[in-house]
N, C-alpha and C positions, 0 to 999 in steps of 0.2 A: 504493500500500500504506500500510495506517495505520502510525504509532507511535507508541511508547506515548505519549509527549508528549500526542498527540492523544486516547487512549485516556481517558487520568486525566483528560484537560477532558470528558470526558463521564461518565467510571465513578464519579469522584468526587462529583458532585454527589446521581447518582442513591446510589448507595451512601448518603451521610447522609443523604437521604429514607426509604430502606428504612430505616434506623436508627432514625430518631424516629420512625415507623409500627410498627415492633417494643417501642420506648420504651415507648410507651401503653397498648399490649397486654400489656406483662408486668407494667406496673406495678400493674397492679389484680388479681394476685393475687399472696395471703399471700407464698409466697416469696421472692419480691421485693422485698416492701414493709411488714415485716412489722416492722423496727428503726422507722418511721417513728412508730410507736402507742409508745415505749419511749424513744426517743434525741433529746432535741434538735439537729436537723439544720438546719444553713446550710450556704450557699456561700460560699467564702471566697476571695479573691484571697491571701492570704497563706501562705508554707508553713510558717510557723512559728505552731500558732496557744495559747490560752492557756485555762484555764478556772479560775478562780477560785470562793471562795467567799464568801457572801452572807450566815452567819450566823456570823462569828468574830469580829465587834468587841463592845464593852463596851454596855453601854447606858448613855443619858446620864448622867452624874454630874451632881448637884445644883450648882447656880449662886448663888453669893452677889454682892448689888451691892457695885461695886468693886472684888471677889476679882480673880484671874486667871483666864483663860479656859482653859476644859479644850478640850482638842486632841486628839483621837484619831488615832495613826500610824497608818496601814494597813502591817502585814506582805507585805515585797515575797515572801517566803516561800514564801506562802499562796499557792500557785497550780501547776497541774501545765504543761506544756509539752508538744504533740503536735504532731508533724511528719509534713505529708503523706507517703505514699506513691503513689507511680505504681506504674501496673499498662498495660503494653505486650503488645499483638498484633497479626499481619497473616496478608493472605491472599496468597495467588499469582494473578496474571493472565499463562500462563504464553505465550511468544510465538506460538504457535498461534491466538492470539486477530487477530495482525497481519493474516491473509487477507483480513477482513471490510473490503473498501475503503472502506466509506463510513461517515465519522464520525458521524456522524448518525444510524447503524442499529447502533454498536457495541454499544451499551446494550439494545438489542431481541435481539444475538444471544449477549451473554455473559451475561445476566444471566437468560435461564431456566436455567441451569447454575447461578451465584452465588446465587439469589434463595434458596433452601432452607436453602441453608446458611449467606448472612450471616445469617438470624434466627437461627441456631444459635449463630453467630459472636459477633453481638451478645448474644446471649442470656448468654454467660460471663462479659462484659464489667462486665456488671448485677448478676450475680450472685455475683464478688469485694465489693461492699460488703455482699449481705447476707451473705458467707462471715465479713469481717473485724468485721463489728458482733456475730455471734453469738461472737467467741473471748473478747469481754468478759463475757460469761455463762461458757463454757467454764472460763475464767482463775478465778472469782469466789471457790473454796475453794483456788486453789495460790497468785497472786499472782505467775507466772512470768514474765508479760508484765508486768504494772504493779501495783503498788501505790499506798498514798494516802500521806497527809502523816504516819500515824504506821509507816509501815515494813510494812501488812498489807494484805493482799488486800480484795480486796472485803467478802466477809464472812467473818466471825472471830468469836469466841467471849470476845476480847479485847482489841478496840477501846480505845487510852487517849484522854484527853486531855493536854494538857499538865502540868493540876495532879497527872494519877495516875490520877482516876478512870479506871471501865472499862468500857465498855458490849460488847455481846452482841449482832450483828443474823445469828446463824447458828443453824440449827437441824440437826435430822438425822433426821429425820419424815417418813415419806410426806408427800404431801398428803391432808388431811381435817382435816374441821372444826376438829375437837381441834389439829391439830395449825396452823392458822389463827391459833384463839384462843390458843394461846402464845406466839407470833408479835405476834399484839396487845395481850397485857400486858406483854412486853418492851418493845414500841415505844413504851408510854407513856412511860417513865420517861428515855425517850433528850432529853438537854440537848446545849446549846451549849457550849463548851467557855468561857462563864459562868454557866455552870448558869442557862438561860435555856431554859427547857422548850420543846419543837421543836412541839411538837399534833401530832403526825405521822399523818397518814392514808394508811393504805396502799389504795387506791384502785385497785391495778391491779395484774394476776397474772400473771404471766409461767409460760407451760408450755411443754413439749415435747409432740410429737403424742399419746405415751403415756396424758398426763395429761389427754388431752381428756374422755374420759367421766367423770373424776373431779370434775372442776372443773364440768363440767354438773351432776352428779347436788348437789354443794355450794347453787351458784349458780341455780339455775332452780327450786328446789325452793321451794313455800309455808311449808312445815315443813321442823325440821331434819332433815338427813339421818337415820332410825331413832328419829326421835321420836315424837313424838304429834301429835294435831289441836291440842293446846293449847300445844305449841311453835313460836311463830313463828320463821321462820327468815330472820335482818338482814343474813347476809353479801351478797344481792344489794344492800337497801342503801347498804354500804360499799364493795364489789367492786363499780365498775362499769364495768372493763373488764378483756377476757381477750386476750394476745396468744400466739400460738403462735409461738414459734421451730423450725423444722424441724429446724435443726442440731443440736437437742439430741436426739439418740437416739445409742444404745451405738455403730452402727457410725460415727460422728465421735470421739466417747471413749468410753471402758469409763465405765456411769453417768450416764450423761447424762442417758439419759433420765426419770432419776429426780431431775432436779433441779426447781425451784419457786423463784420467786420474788415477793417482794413489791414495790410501790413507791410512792412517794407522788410525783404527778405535778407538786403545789408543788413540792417540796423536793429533789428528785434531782439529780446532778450529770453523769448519761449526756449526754455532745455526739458529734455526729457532725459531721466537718467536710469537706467533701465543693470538692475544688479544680476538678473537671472531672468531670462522668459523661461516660460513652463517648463517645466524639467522634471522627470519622476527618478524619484529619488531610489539609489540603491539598495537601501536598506528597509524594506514594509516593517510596519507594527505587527508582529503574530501573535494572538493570542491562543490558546487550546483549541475554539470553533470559529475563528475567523483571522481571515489576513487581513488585513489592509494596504491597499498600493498608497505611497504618499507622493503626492506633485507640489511642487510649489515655484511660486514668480515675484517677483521684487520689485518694484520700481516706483519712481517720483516724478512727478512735472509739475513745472513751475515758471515761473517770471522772475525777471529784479526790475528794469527799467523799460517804463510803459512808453516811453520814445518809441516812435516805429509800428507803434500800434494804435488804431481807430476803431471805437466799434460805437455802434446805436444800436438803442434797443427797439428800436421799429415803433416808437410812440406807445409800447407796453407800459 
């Protein structure tokens, strides 16, 4: 008679092959993989990891010969701090599986039972990161989850800097053209906190599924949306990429689906820091009438500086 000892030297290997075969297959659709066009994502051995900004020093001060040398501090400050999370599941291999005398053929006789369901299995596994990358969208008008370096959500209406000034990357507009190009004349005027003008291109438009015929009818069009033959229409352009986040419709939050956002793919501060995707672990829990297979995934996303980023929440 088998046990499970025996069981897991077979179940387990086949199990992470069914896994990275599921891997590949869901990664190529949206769902899935949909933060990847939006977030810069690593893997990180570290669970403590950090993200910094790139555009908060001075620019060089003028050099006299003999003078003293200008030195620029970096502000240990200036930097936000995101700590992995793990995300843990298993399944049952319950002792009924013992009958099957021969090690050899466990795998041929439990796994047309497991085989449907660990894609299923797998499938949640994958789909905690793109759960926890869309609640930084979610978060972007309350700031419940995180805020940046001046105490405000993602986008605000009153963004300062340290000297006082105050900039504006929120609106409260459907999406549509109009409501684009206000989006674009704010984003000019947006500096570094040396009033060292950003050039910021917002380059890529973050929707929910709602906004998809909108965002077509904007972007695919020769002429502007209800114009003439003799308005040429630049937001394809400047927009020239569209990501759909799923999670954003009303039954995730009230509004959702009416948010829009902008971003400029230089200059953004979206990381995703990713410690382990789904992974079953070699070692199951056995008890005397049950094994357990265990999986687990790690990861974080987050912001530090809302430069670079636009969003409305569609008049929600």
């Amino acid at each position: 008679m088998l046990t499970f000892a025996q069981i897991a030297g077979n179940i387990i290997p086949a199990a992470h092959e069914l896994l990275e075969n599921n891997m590949r297959r869901y990664t190529n659709q949206n769902r899935y993989s949909w933060q990847y066009g939006c977030f810069d994502i690593n893997i990180t051995d570290n669970w403590r990891n950090e993200i910094v900004s790139m555009i908060s020093t001075r620019l060089w001060p003028e050099y006299h010969e003999g003078g003293p040398l200008n030195i620029t501090h970096f502000d240990d400050g200036d930097l936000s701090v995101f700590s992995l999370v793990e995300y843990q599941d298993g399944f049952p291999v319950t002792r009924e599986y013992l009958r099957y005398g021969d090690p050899a053929s466990v795998v041929q006789h439990v796994f047309p039972r497991l085989k449907t369901r660990m894609a299923q299995f797998m499938e949640r596994g994958l789909l905690q990161h793109s759960n926890q990358s869309s609640k930084v969208f979610l978060d972007a008008f309350n700031g419940a989850i995180h805020t940046g370096l001046d105490g405000l959500q993602l986008c605000s209406n009153v963004h300062t800097l340290p000297d006082g000034t105050t900039f504006d990357n929120m609106g409260g507009l459907p999406l549509s053209e109009t409501a684009l190009e206000i989006a674009f004349t704010g984003m000019s005027e947006i500096t570094d906190a040396e009033m060292v003008p950003l050039d910021i291109n917002y380059d890529t438009l973050i929707i929910g599924p709602k906004n998809k015929p909108v965002a077509q009818r904007i972007l695919e069009n020769t002429v502007v949306p209800g114009g003439t033959n003799n308005e040429k229409n630049f937001w394809p352009g400047l927009i020239t990429k569209v990501i759909v986040c799923p999670w954003l419709i009303n039954k995730v939050q009230a509004g959702a689906a009416d948010f829009w956002f902008l971003q400029d793919s230089n200059i953004h501060t979206m990381k995703g820091f990713v410690g382990e995707y789904p992974t079953i672990l070699p070692e199951p829990k056995i008890d005397p009438m049950v094994m357990n297979v265990i999986a687990v995934t790690s990861g974080v996303y987050g912001w530090h500086d809302w430069r670079g980023m636009y969003g409305s929440n569609g008049g929600s």
